[in-house]
N, C-alpha and C positions, 0 to 999 in steps of 0.2 A: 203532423209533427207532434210529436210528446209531448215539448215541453211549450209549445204553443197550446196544445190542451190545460196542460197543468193551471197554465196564467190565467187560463179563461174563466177553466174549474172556479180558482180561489179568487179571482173577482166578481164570478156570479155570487157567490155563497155568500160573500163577505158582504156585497151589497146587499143581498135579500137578508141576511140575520140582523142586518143594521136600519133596514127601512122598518123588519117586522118590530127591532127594539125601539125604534126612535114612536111608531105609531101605539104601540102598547102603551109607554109612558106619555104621549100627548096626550091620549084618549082620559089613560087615569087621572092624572094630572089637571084635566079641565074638569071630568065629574067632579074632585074632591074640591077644587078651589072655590063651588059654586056654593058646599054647603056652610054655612054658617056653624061657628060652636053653639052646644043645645045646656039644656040643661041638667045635663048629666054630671054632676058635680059631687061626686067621693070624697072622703079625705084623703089629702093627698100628704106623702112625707119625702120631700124632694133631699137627694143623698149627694153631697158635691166632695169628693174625693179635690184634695188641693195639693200642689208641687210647685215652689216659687210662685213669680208673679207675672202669671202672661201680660201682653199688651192689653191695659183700658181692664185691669182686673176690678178695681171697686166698680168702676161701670157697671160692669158686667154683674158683676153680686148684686150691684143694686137693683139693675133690670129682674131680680129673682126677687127680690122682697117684695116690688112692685107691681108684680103679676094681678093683674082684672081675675080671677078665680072667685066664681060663687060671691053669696053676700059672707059678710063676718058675723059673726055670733052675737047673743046680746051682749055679751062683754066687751064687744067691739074687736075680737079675735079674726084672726085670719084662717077660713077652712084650709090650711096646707100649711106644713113644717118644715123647717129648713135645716136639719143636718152637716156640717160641716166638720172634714176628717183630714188632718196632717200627720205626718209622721213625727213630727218632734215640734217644740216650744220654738229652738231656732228658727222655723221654719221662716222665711220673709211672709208667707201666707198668715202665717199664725194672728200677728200685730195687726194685721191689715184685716183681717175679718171680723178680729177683737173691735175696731173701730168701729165698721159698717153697721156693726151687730145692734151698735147701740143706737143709732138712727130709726129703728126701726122696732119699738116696743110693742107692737101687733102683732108682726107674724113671730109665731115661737118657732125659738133656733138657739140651736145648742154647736161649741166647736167640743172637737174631743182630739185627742193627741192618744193615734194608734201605737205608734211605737214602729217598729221593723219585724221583717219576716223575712228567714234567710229560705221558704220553700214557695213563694208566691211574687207576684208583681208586688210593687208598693200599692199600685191604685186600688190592687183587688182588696188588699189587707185593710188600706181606708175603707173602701166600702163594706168589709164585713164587719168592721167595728163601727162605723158609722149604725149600718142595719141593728144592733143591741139596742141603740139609743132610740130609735122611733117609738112613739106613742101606739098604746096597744088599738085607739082609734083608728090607724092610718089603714085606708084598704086597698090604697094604687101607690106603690113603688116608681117614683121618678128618678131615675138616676144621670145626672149631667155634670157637662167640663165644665173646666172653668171659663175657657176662653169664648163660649157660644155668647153669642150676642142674643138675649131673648125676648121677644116684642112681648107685648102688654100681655094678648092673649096665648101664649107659646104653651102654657099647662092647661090650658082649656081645650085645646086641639090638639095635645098629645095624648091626653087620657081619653078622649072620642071616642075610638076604635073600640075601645076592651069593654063596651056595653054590647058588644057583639062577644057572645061566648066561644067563637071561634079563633078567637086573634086572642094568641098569645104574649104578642109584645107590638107596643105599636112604637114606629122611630122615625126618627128624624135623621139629617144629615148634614156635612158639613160639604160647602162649595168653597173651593179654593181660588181666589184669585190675586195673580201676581200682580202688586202694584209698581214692582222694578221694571218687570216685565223680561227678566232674563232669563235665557234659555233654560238651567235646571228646575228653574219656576214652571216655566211653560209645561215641561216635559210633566212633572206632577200634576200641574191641574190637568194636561190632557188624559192620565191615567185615570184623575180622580173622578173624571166625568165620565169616561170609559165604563166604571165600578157603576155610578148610579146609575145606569140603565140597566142591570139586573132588580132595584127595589121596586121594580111594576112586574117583576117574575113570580107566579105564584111560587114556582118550583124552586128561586134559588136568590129571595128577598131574602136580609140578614137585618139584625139588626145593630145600629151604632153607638157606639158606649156616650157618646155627645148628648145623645138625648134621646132619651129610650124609656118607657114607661110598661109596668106589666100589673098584674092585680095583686096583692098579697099571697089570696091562697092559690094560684097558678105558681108562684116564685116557689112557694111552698111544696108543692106539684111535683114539681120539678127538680124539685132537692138543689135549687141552685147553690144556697149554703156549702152542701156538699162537692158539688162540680167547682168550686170557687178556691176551697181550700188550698190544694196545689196551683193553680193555675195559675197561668202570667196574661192572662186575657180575660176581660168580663162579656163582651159584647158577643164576641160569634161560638164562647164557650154556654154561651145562654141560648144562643139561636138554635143551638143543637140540641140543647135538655129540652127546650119546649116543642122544640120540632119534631121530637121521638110522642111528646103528649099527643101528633094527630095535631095542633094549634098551628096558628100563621103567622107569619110579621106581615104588619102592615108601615108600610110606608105614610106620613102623615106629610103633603108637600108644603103644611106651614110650617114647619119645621125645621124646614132647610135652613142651614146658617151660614153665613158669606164669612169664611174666613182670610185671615193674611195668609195669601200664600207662598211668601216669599222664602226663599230659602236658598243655600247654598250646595252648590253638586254635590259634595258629601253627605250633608243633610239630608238632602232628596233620595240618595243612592241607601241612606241608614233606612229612611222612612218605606224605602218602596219593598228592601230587605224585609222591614219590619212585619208590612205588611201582608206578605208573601209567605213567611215562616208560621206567624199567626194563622192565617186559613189556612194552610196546610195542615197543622196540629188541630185544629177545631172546629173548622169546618171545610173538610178533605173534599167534601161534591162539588162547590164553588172553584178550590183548588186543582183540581182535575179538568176543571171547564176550562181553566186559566191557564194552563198547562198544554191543552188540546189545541187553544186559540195561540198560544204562541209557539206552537210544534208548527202549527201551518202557515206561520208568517214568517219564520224562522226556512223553513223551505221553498215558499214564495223570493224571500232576499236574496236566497243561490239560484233561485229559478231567474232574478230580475241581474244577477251582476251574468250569470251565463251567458244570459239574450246579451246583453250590455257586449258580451267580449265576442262572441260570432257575430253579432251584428254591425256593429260599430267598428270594431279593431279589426272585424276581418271581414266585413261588408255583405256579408248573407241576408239579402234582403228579406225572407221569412222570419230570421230570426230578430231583426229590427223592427219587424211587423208585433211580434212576440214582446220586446219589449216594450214599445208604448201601448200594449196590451196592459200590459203589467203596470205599468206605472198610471193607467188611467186609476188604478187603485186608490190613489191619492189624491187625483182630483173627483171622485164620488166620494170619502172622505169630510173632504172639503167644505160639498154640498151638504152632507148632513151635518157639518158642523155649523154650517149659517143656520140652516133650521132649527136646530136645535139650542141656538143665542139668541133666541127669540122667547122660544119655551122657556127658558132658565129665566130670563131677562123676568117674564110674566111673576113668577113664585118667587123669586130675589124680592123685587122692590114692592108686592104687593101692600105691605103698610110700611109708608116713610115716616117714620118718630124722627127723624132728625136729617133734615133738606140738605144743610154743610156735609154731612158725612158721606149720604145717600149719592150727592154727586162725584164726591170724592170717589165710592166705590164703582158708578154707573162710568165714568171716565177710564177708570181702570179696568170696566169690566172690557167696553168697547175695544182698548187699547192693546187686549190679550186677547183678543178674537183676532185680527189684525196680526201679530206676530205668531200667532198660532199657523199660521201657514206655515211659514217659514220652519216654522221645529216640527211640522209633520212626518216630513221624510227621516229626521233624526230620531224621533220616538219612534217609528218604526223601525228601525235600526236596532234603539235601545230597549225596551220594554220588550220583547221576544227573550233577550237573553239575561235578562234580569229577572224575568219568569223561571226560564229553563233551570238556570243559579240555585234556585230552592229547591230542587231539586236534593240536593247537597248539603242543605246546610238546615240547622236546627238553633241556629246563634240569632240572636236579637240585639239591641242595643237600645235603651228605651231611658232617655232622663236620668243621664249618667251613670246606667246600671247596666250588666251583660247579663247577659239569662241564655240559659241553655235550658232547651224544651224538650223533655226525654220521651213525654207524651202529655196528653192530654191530663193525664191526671199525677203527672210528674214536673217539676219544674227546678232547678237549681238555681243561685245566685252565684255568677263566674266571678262576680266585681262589682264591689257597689262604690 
């Protein structure tokens, strides 16, 4: 029978691409946690592009001043500078960094007020006018959000990598977890964890604008300046300049960052658009892949409601054979997602600075493994054709701005 092949087909495949991704990233994952940061300590000139005031924003800046990096000077200076870029004085960012800034008369840090740009992202324009301000000292480019949470040692294991002349960008990433725990939450973190098991890919690792670290003269290299100008993306429009250099991204798994993932179905449905339009424009191999995988899930869903109506509705006992074929899809799924809430579990909470928070997030993380059943079968559903979508469309929506992506090195502002 055909379509009893079909089922079998896309359940072997889907298991074996998912056991070889899940054991690639364990494997990595345990080498790198084992080593220690060394002594490999650059100047560093950390770039933080700012847009309003995420949740726990001074927090967060302050976690960046307070970074363990290297000794300080005999001046009592901090080897790393801290850059910060808004688009205007209004900014809520603005006031609020002017404050922190002053707490902190060691590490040197400057804010600077970019202005707008009607042919690029805001973020990317902060960071090209942030980049003018670095000290001609600086020799590794850190560039992060605002909202990462960054543990003491977070720039001493991002800059690691790039003493190896191979690795073009070493990154970090963001883990999302829903602490509502409602289904358009779920449906995103399950995408989002989906994404990180290509960063142990030699062939199709990217890197993330959250926290991403590269050397001066590789940036240099690579003309990112130039790739930047138009552009409505930094992160995978960078992955691709460096990736034509012959260089790597490397994945750094201290670096992972537990973000809130809570969000509302539109927000989630903007966010996943977002995401979807962006790899398509700038990095098209990943999007092809994403494309491919949800071409065959997308014909597995017709292959599982077909079985579902001969077998069921019309009692064809092969074809009922066929569909709980098909649907064991979801319980191997299942399996590799308890495995791999274990893995994540390990890299999440490896250093706890703060025990109240730590549980607050470990309760929440448990609590979204648990209803992640439940939304498996609907992400399956959805994510197929939220893929296929991009397909169509070159529109973004990104921080009350629309942008239409003409290419890569084209960008429009529809609406700001």
């Amino acid at each position: 029978m055909i379509l009893l092949s079909v089922l079998a087909a896309i359940t072997i495949i889907a298991a074996l691409s998912q056991l070889i991704a899940y054991w690639r990233m364990y494997g990595y994952v345990d080498r790198e946690l084992r080593r220690e940061p060394d002594h490999f300590c650059p100047k560093v000139a950390v770039i933080l592009p700012c847009k309003g005031l995420d949740p726990g924003f001074k927090e967060n800046i302050r976690k960046l001043f307070e970074q363990k990096y290297a000794k300080p000077d005999q001046n009592g200076k901090a080897n790393f500078e801290i850059v910060f870029a808004v688009a205007s004085e209004e900014d809520p960012a603005y006031e609020a960094l002017n404050e922190v800034m002053k707490s902190y008369p060691n590490v040197p840090s400057r804010l600077i007020v970019a202005g707008k740009n009607s042919q690029r992202a805001q973020k990317v324009n902060n960071q090209l006018h942030a980049l003018k301000q670095i000290s001609s000292e600086a020799e590794i480019l850190v560039f992060v959000d605002s909202d990462v949470i960054a543990s003491s040692d977070f720039i001493s294991y991002l800059v690691r990598p790039l003493k190896d002349k191979n690795v073009g960008i070493a990154t970090g990433y963001r883990f999302y977890i829903p602490f509502r725990g409602d289904w358009p939450s779920l449906i995103r973190a399950l995408w989002n964890r989906l994404t990180a098991w290509e960063l142990a890919s030699k062939n199709f690792a990217f890197a993330w604008g959250g926290a991403m670290a590269i050397t001066r003269a590789n940036f240099q290299r690579a003309r990112i300046e130039e790739v930047w100008d138009k552009a409505a993306d930094d992160d995978l429009s960078m992955t691709t300049a460096v990736k034509k250099l012959g260089l790597k991204v490397q994945f750094v798994p201290q670096c992972l960052v537990a973000s809130n993932g809570d969000a509302s179905l539109a927000e989630v449905l903007e966010w996943m658009n977002r995401q979807l339009v962006l790899t398509k424009v700038y990095y098209p191999a990943l999007w092809r892949k994403a494309i491919a995988r949800a071409g065959i899930l997308a014909f597995w869903l017709l292959a599982i409601f077909m079985a579902a109506y001969q077998g069921i509705v019309k009692h064809e006992s092969p074809f009922q054979f066929a569909f709980y074929l098909g649907l064991s899809l979801l319980f191997l799924e299942f399996l590799f997602l308890a495995q791999a809430q274990g893995l994540w579990r390990r890299v999440l909470f490896r250093q706890a600075s703060d025990k109240d928070k730590e549980a607050n997030i470990d309760r929440a993380y448990d609590r979204s493994f648990w209803r992640s059943i439940w939304v498996l079968p609907l992400a399956h559903f959805l994510l197929p054709w939220m893929t296929l979508n991009s397909l169509f469309t070159n529109r973004i929506h990104w921080r009350g701005v629309i942008y239409e992506l003409k290419s890569p090195e084209e960008t429009i502002v529809v609406r700001s």
